[in-house]
C-alpha positions in Angstrom: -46.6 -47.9 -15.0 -46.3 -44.9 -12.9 -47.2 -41.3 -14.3 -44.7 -38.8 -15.6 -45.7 -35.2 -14.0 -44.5 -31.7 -15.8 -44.4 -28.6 -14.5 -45.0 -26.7 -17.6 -44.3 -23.1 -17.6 -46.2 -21.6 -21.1 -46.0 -18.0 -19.3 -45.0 -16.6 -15.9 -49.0 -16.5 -15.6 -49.7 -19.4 -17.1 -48.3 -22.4 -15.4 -49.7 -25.9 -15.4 -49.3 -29.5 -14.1 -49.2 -32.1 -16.9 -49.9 -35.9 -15.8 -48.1 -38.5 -18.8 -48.7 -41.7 -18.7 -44.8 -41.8 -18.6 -41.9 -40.2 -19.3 -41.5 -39.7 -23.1 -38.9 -41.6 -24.6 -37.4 -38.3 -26.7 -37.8 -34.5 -26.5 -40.3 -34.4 -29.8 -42.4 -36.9 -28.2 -42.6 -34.1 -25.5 -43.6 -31.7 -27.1 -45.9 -33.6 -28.8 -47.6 -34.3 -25.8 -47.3 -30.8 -24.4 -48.9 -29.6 -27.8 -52.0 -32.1 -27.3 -52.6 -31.4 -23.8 -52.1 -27.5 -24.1 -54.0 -27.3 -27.4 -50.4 -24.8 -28.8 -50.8 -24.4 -32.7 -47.1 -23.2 -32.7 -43.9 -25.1 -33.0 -41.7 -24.1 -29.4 -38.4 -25.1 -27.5 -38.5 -26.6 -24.7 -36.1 -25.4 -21.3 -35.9 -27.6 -18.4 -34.2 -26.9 -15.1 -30.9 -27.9 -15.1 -29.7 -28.9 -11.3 -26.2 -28.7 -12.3 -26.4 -24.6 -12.8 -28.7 -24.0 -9.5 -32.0 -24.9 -11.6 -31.4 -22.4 -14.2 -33.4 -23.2 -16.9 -31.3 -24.5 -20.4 -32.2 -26.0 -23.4 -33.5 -29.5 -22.8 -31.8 -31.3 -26.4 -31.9 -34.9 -24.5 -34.3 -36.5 -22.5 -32.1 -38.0 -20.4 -31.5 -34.6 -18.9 -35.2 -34.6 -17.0 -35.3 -36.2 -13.9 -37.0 -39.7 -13.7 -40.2 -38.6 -12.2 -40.9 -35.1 -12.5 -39.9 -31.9 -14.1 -40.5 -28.3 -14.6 -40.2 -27.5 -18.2 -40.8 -24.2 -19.6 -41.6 -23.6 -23.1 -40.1 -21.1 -25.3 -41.8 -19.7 -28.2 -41.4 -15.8 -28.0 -40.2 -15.6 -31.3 -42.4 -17.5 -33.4 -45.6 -16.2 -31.7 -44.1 -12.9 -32.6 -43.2 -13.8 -36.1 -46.5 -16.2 -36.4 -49.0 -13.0 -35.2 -51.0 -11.6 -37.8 -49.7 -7.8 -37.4 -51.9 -5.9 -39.5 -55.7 -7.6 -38.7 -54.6 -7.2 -34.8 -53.4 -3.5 -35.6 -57.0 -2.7 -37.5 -58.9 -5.0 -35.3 -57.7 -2.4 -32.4 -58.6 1.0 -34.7 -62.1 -1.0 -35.6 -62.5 -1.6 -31.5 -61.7 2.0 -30.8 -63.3 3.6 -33.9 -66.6 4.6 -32.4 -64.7 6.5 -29.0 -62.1 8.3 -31.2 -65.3 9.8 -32.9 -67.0 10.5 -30.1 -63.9 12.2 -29.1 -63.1 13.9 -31.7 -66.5 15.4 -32.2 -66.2 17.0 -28.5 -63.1 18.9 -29.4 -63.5 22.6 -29.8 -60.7 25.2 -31.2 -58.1 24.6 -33.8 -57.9 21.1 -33.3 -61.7 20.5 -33.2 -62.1 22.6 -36.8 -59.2 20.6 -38.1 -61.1 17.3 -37.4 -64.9 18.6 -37.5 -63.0 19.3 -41.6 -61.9 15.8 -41.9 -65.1 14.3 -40.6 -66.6 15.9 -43.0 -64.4 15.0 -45.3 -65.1 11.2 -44.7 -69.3 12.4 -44.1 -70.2 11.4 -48.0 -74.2 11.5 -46.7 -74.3 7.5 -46.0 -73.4 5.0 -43.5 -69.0 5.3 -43.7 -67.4 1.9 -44.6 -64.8 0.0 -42.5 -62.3 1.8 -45.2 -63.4 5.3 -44.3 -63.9 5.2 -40.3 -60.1 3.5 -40.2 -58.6 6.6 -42.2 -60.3 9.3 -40.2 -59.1 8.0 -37.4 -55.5 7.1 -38.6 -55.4 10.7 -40.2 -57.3 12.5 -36.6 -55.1 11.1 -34.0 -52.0 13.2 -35.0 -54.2 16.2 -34.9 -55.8 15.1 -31.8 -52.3 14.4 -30.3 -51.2 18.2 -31.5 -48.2 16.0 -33.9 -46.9 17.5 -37.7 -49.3 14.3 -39.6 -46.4 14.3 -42.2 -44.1 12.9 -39.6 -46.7 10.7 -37.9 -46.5 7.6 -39.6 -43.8 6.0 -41.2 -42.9 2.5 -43.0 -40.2 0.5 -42.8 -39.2 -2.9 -44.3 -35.9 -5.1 -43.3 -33.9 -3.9 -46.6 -34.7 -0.2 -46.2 -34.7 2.9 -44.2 -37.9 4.1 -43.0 -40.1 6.4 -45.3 -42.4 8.5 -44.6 -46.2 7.7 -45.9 
């Protein structure tokens, strides 16, 4: 039996060449396959290029659609990795990351803005080593002052049902 190669396109910089053992007998088995060889935790459509619209790529729903011996494929899963990604840890992993510059930087400013935050660090300066806690609000409350902003209007909150608030 003759192998089935895919073109898979996961990104427009991530594109690979899958070698099946043969051409799966159903779009689920597919993505099965695609999910094994790719190692994706997330569930994903899959697009193929159609040759009847120029090779514009369209959903594939039937596998009869793919050609008999190769095909480009692309996935499709922008909306459940943005609905899958944990929001809030990347957000504070990034202020963790960045913690130790935006002190450094905010120790260097001089003037108004440099008393205004010399005040908070002190503020957060309780005489021992600052927990993760502490570090993430000085800099969540120092970067509108660094960035010259009104800190009421800074931040706000929103959730689907609601208008934004302020916080």
């Amino acid at each position: 039996m003759e192998s089935y190669k895919v073109r898979l396109i996961l990104t427009e910089q991530d594109i690979r060449k899958l070698s099946l053992d043969a051409k799966p007998k159903n779009v689920e088995e597919l993505k099965i396959k695609i999910k094994e060889k790719c190692d994706l935790q997330y569930d994903f459509n899959v697009m193929y290029e159609d040759s009847d619209f120029d090779n514009a790529f369209c959903n594939l729903e039937d596998i009869g659609d793919l050609p008999a011996s190769r095909a480009t494929v692309k996935v499709f899963a922008e909306f459940n990795r943005i609905v899958t990604t944990d929001l809030q840890s990347n957000f504070y992993g990034a202020v963790d990351r960045y913690t130790p510059r935006f002190v450094t930087i905010f120790k260097s400013k001089k003037g108004t803005v440099g008393e205004k935050l010399d005040e908070l660090m002190q503020q957060m300066n309780t005489g021992k080593e600052a927990d993760v806690t502490a570090m993430r609000t000085l800099v969540l409350r120092g970067l509108p002052i660094l960035l010259g902003d009104d800190a009421s209007n800074f931040y706000n909150t929103c959730n689907v049902s609601s208008h934004c608030k302020k916080i």
